[in-house]
C-alpha positions in Angstrom: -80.8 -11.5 132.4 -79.9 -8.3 130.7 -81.9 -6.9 127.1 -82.5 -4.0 125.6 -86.2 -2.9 126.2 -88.3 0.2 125.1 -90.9 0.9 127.6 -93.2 3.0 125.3 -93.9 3.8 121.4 -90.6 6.3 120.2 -88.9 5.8 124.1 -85.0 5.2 123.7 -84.2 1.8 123.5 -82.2 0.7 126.6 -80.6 -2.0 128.9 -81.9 -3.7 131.7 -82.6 -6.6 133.9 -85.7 -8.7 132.6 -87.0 -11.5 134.0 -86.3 -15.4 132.3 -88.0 -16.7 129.4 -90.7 -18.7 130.1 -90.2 -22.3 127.8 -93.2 -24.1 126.7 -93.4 -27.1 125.9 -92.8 -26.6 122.7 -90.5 -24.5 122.4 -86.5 -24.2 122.4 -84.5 -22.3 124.9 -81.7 -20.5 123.2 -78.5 -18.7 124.4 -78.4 -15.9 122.0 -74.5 -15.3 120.6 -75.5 -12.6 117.7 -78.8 -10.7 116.7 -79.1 -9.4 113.5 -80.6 -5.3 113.8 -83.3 -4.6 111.1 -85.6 -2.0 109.7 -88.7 -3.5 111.3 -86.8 -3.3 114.5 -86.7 0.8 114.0 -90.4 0.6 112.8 -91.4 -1.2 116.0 -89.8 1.2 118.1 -91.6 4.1 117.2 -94.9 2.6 116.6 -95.3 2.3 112.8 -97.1 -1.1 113.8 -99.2 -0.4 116.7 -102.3 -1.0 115.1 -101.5 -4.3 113.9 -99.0 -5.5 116.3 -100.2 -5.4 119.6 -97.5 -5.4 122.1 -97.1 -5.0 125.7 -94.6 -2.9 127.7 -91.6 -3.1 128.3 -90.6 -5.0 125.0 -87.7 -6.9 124.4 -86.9 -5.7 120.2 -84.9 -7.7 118.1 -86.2 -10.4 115.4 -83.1 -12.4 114.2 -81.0 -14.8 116.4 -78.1 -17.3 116.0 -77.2 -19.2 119.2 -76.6 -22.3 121.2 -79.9 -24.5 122.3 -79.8 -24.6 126.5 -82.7 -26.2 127.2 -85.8 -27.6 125.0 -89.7 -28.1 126.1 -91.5 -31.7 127.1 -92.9 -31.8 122.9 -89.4 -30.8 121.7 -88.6 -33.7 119.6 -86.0 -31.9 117.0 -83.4 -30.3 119.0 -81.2 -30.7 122.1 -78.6 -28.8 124.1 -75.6 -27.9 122.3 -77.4 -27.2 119.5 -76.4 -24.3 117.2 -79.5 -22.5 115.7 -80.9 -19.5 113.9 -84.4 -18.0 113.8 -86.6 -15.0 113.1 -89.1 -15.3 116.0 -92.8 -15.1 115.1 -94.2 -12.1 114.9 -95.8 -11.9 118.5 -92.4 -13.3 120.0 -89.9 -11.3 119.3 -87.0 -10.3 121.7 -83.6 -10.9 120.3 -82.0 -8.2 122.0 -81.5 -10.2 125.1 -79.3 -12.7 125.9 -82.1 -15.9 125.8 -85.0 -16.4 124.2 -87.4 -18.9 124.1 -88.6 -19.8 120.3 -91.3 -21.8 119.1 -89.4 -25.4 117.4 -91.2 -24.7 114.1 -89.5 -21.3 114.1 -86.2 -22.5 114.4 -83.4 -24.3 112.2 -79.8 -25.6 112.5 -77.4 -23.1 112.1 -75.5 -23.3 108.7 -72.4 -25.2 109.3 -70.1 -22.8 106.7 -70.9 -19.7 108.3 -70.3 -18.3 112.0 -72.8 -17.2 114.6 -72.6 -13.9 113.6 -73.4 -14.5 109.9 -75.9 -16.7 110.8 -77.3 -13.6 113.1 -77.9 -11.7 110.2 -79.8 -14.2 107.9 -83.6 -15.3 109.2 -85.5 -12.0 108.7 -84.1 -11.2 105.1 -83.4 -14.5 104.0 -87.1 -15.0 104.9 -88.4 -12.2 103.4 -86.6 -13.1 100.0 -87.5 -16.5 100.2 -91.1 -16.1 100.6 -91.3 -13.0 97.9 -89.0 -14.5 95.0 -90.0 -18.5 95.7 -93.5 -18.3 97.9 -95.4 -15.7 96.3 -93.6 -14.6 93.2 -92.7 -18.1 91.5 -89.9 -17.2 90.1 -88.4 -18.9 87.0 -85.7 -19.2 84.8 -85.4 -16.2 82.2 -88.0 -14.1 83.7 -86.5 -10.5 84.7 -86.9 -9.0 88.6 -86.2 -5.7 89.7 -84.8 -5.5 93.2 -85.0 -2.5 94.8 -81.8 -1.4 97.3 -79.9 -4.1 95.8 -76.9 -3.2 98.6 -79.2 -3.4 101.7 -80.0 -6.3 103.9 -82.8 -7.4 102.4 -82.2 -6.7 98.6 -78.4 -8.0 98.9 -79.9 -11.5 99.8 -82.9 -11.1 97.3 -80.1 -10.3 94.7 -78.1 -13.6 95.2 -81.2 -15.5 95.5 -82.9 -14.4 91.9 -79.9 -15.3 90.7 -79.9 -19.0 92.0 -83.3 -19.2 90.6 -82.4 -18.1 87.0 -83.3 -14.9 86.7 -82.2 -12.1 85.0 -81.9 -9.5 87.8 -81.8 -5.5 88.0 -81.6 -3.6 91.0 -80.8 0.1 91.6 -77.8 1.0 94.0 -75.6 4.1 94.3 -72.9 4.2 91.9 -70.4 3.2 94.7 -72.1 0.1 95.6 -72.5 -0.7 91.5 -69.5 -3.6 91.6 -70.7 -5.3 94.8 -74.4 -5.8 93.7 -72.6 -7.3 90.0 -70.8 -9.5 92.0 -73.8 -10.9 93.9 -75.1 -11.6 90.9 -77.2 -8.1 89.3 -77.1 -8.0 85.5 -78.1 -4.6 85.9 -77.5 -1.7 87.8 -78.9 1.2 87.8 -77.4 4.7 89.8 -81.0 5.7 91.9 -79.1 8.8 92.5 -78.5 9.7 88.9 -80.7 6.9 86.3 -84.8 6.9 86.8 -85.2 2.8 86.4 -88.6 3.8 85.0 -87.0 5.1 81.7 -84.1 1.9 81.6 -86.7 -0.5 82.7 -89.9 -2.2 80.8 -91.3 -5.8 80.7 -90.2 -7.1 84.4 -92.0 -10.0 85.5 -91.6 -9.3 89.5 -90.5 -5.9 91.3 -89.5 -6.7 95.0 -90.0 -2.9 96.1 -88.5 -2.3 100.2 -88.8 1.6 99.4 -93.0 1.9 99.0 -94.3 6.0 98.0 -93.5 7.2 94.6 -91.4 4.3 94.0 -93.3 1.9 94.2 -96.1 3.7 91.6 -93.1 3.8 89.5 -92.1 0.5 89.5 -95.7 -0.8 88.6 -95.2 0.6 84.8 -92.1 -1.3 84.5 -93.8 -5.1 85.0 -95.7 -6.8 81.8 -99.2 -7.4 82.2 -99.5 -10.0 84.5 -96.3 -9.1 86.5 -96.8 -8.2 90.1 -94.9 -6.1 92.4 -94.1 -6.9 96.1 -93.7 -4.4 98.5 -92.6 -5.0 102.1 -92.7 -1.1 103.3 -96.3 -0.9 102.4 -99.1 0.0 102.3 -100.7 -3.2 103.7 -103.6 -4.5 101.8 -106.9 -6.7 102.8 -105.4 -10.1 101.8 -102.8 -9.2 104.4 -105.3 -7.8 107.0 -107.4 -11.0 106.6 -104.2 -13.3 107.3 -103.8 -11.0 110.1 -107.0 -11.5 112.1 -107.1 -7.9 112.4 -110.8 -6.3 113.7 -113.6 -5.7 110.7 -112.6 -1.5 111.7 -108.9 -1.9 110.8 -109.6 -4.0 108.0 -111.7 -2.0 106.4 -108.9 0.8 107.3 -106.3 -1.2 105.6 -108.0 -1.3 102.7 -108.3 2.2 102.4 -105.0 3.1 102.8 -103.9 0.7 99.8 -106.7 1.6 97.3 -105.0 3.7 95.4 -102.0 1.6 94.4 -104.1 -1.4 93.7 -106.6 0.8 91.7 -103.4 2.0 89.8 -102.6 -1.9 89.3 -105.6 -3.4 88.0 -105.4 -0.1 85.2 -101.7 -1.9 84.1 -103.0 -5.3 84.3 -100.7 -6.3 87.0 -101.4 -6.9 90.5 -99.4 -5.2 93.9 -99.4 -7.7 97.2 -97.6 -6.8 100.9 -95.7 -9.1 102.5 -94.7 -9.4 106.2 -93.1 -12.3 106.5 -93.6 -14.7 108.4 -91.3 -17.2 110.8 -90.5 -20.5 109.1 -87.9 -23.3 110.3 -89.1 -25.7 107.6 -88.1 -22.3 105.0 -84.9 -21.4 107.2 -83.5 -25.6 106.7 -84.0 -24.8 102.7 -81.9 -21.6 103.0 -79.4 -23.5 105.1 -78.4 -26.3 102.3 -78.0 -23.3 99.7 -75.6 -21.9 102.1 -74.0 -24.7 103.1 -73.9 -25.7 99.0 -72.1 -22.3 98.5 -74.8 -21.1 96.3 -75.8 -18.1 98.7 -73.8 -16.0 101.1 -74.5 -13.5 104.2 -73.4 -10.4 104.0 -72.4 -8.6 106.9 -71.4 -4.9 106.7 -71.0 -4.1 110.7 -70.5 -5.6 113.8 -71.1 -4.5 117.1 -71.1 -5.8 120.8 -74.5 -5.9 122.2 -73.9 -3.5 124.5 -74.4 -1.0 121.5 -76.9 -2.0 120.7 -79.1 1.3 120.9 -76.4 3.0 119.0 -76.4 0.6 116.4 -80.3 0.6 115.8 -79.7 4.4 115.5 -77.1 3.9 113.1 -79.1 1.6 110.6 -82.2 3.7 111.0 -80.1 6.8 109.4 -78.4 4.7 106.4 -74.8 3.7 105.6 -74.8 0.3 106.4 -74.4 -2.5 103.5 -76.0 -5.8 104.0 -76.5 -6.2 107.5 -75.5 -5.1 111.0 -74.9 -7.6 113.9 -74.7 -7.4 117.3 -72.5 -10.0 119.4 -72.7 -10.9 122.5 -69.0 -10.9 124.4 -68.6 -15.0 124.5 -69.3 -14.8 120.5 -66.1 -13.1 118.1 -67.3 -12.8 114.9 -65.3 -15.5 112.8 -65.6 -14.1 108.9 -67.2 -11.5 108.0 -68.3 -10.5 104.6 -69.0 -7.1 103.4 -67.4 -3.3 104.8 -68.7 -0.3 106.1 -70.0 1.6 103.5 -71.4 5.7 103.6 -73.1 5.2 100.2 -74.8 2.0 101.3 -79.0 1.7 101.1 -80.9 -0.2 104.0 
């Protein structure tokens, strides 16, 4: 079957022929019909997570899927052929850049039946990540305040819409461009990263989801109340994450280096600072898909492309421009409605 493969760490991503998934017996065959493209994909690819992610060459990228079921595994009790479904692979099965896939049936969920493959492509990753920062780990409730950082990129567009659901009153930073579409997924407010410092509009935040790590994430430390805590998903990792990880005594003791200083910084402000790499969830991806279905959340899907761009798109995303999320399709899957445009001013 064809996929799109890097054979080394910072190697161009390319097509070629790879041999069939290998279906377990429990686990889900799926025909892939669109895979969502993602930061982590870019990170992958040059080896930002090589000492934690141990893969082998050649690897298939790609961590979002929506598709058709084609075949299920002897202990596959909650799915059949003909199936439409959407997953974010775990974390040591990636490979969505091909055109099957064989998933674990914990990791997967029915497709939401209000949206198209292609929306559905975009949704596992992000809608993960935001589920499992805003409900899993930051407890969100009504009339507490959130900062979302990148509010107009594919993970903080989905994060937006879901703080809303949950009550909250929700900031974000955009570029000025991009200042009616986060409003209209539900920001209260805005603020222009290019010209506003959120530090001096910002004070008392109960949660910052931060996607941008460095400077910006020191920053948004003094903006929570004692007892707020800030999520970052860009880093640095920290030892709860290295324990979960079942990482060696060396790199743990590495990890917790390397995020020291920011938690050092965090206890001084009486709040605390936790990474998150999400994890792959069907039982999480079923609750995201009766909130779509209910009209209460949305994809958003800024560009499509056929999967035979795939390296081009990657490429794309990795420079910027690109609101919400980009897609690829495969040729027997049209997109069907598509929210969201093109946008230069865009943040990822």
């Amino acid at each position: 079957m064809k996929a799109f493969v890097i054979t080394r760490y910072k190697g161009p991503l390319h097509e070629t022929d790879v041999a069939e998934p290998i279906v377990g017996d429990g686990d889900v065959l799926v025909q892939v019909h669109a895979a969502g493209l993602n930061q982590l994909d870019e990170k992958i690819r040059v080896g930002e997570f090589k000492r934690i992610l141990r893969y082998k060459f050649p690897l298939i990228l790609g961590n979002d899927l929506a598709g058709t079921v084609i075949g299920v595994g002897a202990k596959v009790r909650g799915f059949k052929p003909g199936d439409e479904v959407y997953a974010r692979p775990d974390k040591d099965r990636i490979g969505t850049f091909a055109e099957r896939i064989a998933v674990a049936e914990g990791d997967l969920a029915l497709k939401p039946a209000a949206i198209s493959m292609v929306e559905a492509g975009s949704l596992p990753l992000v809608a993960l990540t935001a589920w499992q920062a805003l409900v899993e780990r930051g407890k969100v409730r009504p009339g507490q305040k959130v900062l979302i950082h990148a509010g107009a990129g594919g993970v903080g567009s989905f994060a937006v819409q879901l703080a809303r659901h949950l009550g909250a009153s929700v900031a974000t930073t955009a570029s000025g461009s991009n200042a009616d579409f986060v409003r209209e997924l539900g920001a209260d407010t805005v603020i222009d990263y290019r010209t506003q410092d959120f530090e001096q509009m910002l004070n008392g935040y109960d949660l910052v989801l931060d996607s941008l790590g460095g400077h910006n994430l020191k920053k948004s430390l003094r903006i929570l109340k004692p007892g707020g805590k800030a999520i970052g998903i860009s880093g640095p990792p920290d030892p709860a994450f290295a324990r979960e990880a079942g990482l060696s005594p060396l790199l743990r003791l590495a990890i917790t280096g390397l995020s020291w200083k920011i938690r050092r910084q965090a206890r001084k402000l009486r709040v605390t600072y936790e990474f998150l790499f999400m994890r792959a969830s069907g039982d999480q991806l079923r609750q995201v898909t009766a909130l779509i279905d209910d009209g209460k959340l949305r994809p958003i899907v800024g560009r499509v492309f056929d999967f035979t761009q795939t390296p081009q798109a990657l490429q794309l995303l990795a420079e910027g421009g690109i609101r919400g999320k980009a897609v690829v399709t495969l040729a027997d899957c049209p997109p069907r409605s598509i929210h969201g445009t093109s946008n230069p001013d865009a943040e990822i």
